[in-house]
N, C-alpha and C positions, 0 to 999 in steps of 0.2 A: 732806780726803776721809776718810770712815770704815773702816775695815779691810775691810767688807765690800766695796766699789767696788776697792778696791786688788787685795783677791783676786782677783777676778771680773777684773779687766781684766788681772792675772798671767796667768790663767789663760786667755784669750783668745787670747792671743799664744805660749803653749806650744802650745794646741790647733790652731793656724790651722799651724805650726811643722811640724807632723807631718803632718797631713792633705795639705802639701806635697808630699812625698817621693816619691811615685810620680808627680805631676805632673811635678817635674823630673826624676826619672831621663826619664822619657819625652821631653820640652824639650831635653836633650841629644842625638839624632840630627839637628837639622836643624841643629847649631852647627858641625858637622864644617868648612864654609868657614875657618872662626877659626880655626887652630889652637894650641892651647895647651901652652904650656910645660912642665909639668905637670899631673898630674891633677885636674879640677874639684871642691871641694866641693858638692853637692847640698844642704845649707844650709848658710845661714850661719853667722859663728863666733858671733854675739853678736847679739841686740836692743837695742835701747834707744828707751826710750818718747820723745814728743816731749817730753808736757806733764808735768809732777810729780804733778798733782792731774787732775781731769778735765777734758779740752779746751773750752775758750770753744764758748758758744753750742749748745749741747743744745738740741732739741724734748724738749717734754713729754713724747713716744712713745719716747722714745729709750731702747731698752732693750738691756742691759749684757751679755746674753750671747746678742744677736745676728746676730755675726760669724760667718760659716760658709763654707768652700771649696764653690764649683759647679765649673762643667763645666773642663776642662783647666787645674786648679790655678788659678782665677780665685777671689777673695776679694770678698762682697758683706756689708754689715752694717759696716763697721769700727767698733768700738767704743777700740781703743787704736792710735791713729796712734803708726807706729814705726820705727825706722830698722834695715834688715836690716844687719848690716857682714859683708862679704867682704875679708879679710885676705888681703892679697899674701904667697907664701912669700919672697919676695925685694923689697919697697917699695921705688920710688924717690921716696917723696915725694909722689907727685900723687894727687888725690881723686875720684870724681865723686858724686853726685847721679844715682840712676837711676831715672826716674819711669813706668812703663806705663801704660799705655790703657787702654782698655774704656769709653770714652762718658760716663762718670760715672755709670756702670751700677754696675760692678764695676775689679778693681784686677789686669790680669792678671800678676800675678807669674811663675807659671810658665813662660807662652807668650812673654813679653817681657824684665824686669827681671830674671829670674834668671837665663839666659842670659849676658845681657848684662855684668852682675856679674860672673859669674865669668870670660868671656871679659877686662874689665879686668884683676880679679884677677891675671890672668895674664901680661900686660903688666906686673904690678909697681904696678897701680893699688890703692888702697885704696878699696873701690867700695861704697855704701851705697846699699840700697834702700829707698827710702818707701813704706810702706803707709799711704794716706790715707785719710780721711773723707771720706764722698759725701754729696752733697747731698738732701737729701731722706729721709735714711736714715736717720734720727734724730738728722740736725745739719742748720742751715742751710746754705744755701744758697752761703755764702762758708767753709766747711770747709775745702775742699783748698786755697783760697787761701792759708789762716790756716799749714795745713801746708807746704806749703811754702816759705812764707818760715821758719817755725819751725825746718826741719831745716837749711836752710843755716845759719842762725844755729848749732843746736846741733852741725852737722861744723864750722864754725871756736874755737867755744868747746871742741874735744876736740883742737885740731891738737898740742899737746904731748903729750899723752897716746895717741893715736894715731899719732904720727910721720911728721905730714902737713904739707906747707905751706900756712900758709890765703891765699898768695896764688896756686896754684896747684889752688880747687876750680872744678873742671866741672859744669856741669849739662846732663844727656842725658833728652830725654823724645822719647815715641811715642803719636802720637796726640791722645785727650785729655789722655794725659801730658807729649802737645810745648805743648799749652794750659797745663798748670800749671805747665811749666819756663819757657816762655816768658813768663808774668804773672809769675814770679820775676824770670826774668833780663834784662827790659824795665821794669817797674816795682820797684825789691827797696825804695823807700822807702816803700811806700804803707802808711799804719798800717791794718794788718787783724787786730789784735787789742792789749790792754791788755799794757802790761812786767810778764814776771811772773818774770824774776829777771837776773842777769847778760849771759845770752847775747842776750839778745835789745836789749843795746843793742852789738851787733857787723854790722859790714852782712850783709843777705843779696844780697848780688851776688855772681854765680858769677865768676868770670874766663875762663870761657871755656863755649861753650853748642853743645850739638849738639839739632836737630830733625829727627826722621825720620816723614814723611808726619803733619804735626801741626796740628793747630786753631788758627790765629792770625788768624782775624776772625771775628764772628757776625754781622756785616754781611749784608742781603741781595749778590746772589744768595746769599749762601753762609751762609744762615741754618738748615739743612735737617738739621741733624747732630744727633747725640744730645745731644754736648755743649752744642750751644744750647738745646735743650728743657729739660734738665735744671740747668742753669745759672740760663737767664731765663724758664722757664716758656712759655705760649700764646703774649702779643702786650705783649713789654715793650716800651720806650719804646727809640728811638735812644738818647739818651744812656744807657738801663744797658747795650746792645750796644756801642755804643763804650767803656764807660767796661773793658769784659771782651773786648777783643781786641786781641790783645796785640802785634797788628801797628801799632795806634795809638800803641801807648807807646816805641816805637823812636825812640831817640834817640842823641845821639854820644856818652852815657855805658854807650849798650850794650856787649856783651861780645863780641869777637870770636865768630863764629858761623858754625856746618856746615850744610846745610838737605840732606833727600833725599828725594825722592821719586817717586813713579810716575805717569805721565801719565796712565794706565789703572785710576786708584786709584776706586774706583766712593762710597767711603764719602766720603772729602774731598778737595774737589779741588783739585788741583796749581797753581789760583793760589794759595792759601794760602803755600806757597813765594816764590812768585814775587810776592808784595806783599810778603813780607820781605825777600828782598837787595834788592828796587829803595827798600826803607825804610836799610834798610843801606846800600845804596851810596850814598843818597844823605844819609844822617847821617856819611859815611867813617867808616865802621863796617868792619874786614875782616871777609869773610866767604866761604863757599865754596858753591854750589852744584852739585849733582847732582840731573838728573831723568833718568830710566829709562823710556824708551819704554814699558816693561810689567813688571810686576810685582804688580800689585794694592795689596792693601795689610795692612797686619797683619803685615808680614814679619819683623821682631825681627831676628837676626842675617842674617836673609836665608836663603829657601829655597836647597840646593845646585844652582847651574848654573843660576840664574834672575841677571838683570841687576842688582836690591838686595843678592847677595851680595856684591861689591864693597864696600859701603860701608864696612865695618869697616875692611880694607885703606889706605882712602881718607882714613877719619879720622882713624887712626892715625898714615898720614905727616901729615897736614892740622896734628895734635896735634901731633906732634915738632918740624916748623918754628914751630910756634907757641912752641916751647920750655916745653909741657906738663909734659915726661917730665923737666924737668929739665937 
């Protein structure tokens, strides 16, 4: 890559960095449920890019500086897929993978991933958020795939140098981000892009997987979501809907797994859940279910005094028997 791309995708990721900051101070009053051990950083301590050089599979349109913050700290354009890291002041060792929604529209950090992040953080989690490539946005179509199999690979390729265990990383997604955490953490051998240096011959299986009100078949009924539009386009075939829902690829080498969601969820509906534990239970897969009579959907840490604020609470012990924390 020529110094000019290197620049330009530098400078993307400071830009995208700042433009943050009033998004999460604001993201911060609805985490009050969480409570956290100390106080939150509002960004993170560090970036780090996925790919060395520019990321597999660019369209010709793909143009370099146009990443840009929209409405409540949400990121559309991504041009440098990156890994946020939130540092525990006190680590015990465990990691996650924290991947947001938004349809494959956009990537909401602020309203979802950053929260989240630092509420781990706080637990002593060393918690890292992916800002993916969309499809359609000047990469194809299989982007966020490619990325997140790519960041698991490069959080276990930094476990010494971060001071992590890499057999105890998590992967936490919401929404369309429970769809890319999920085709990670159901599929993590599918080759979705060429070896392009060390890390990427290390597994990307999470060892442990949380999904909160998440995308996990584009199957009819339940074809109707953004992320399928955007994924498979108009009228793709069954086999590319099955071969991209991630409730298919559940098997007994899946990862212990959380699922939550609201009955009352108007954007995806709560079979979605409920086709993965009965896929789990029946690969004796452990895994926990929660659905919430009412909550809607898009809740992140959970609105205060709504039924989804629970779930943090939930996972947390969910994690610790899981012997997460260590």
């Amino acid at each position: 890559m020529d110094d000019t791309r290197r620049n330009l995708l530098g400078a993307a990721v400071g830009g995208t960095l700042g433009a943050l900051l009033p998004a999460a101070a604001r993201a911060q009053e609805p985490a009050k449920e969480a409570a956290t051990a100390s106080p939150p950083r509002l960004l993170p301590d560090e970036a780090i890019r996925l790919w060395r050089d520019l990321p597999p599979d660019p369209l010709p349109d793909m143009n370099l500086d146009g990443e840009r913050v929209i409405r409540r700290g949400a990121v559309i354009g991504v041009v440098a897929p990156r890994l946020h890291v939130y540092r525990p002041a006190t680590p015990n060792g465990a990691a996650a993978l924290v991947i947001a929604g938004g349809g494959y529209e956009c990537v909401e950090l602020a309203h979802e991933s950053g929260p989240v992040c630092r509420w781990l953080a706080s637990l002593g989690v060393t918690a890292y958020e992916l800002v993916y490539r969309l499809p359609e946005q000047g990469w194809q179509r299989g982007a966020p795939l490619q990325d997140g199999q790519r960041a698991m690979r490069v959080i276990r390729s930094r476990a010494q140098r971060d001071g992590i265990d890499p057999a105890r990383i998590a992967i936490l997604g919401f929404s369309a981000g429970g769809h890319l955490a999920g085709m990670t953490a159901f599929d993590p051998n599918a080759r979705r892009y060429p070896e392009t240096d060390g890390a990427d011959r290390l597994s990307a299986r999470p060892n442990l997987a949380a999904l909160m009100y998440p995308v996990l078949t584009l199957l009819p009924p339940f074809d109707h979501t953004r992320s399928h539009r955007h994924l498979l386009g108009d009228a793709p075939s069954t086999g590319a809907a099955e071969a991209l829902s991630p409730v298919l690829r559940i098997d007994a080498n899946a990862p212990r797994t959380f699922l939550a969601q609201a009955l009352d969820d108007p954007i995806v509906p709560v079979d979605n859940v409920l086709l993965a534990h009965t896929a789990l239970r029946n690969a004796r897969v452990p895994a926990a279910l929660h659905v919430y009579q009412s909550g809607g959907h898009g809740w992140s840490l959970g609105v205060p005094d709504s039924e989804p604020a629970s779930w943090p609470k939930l996972f947390a012990r969910w994690a610790r028997t899981s012997r997460w924390f260590g």
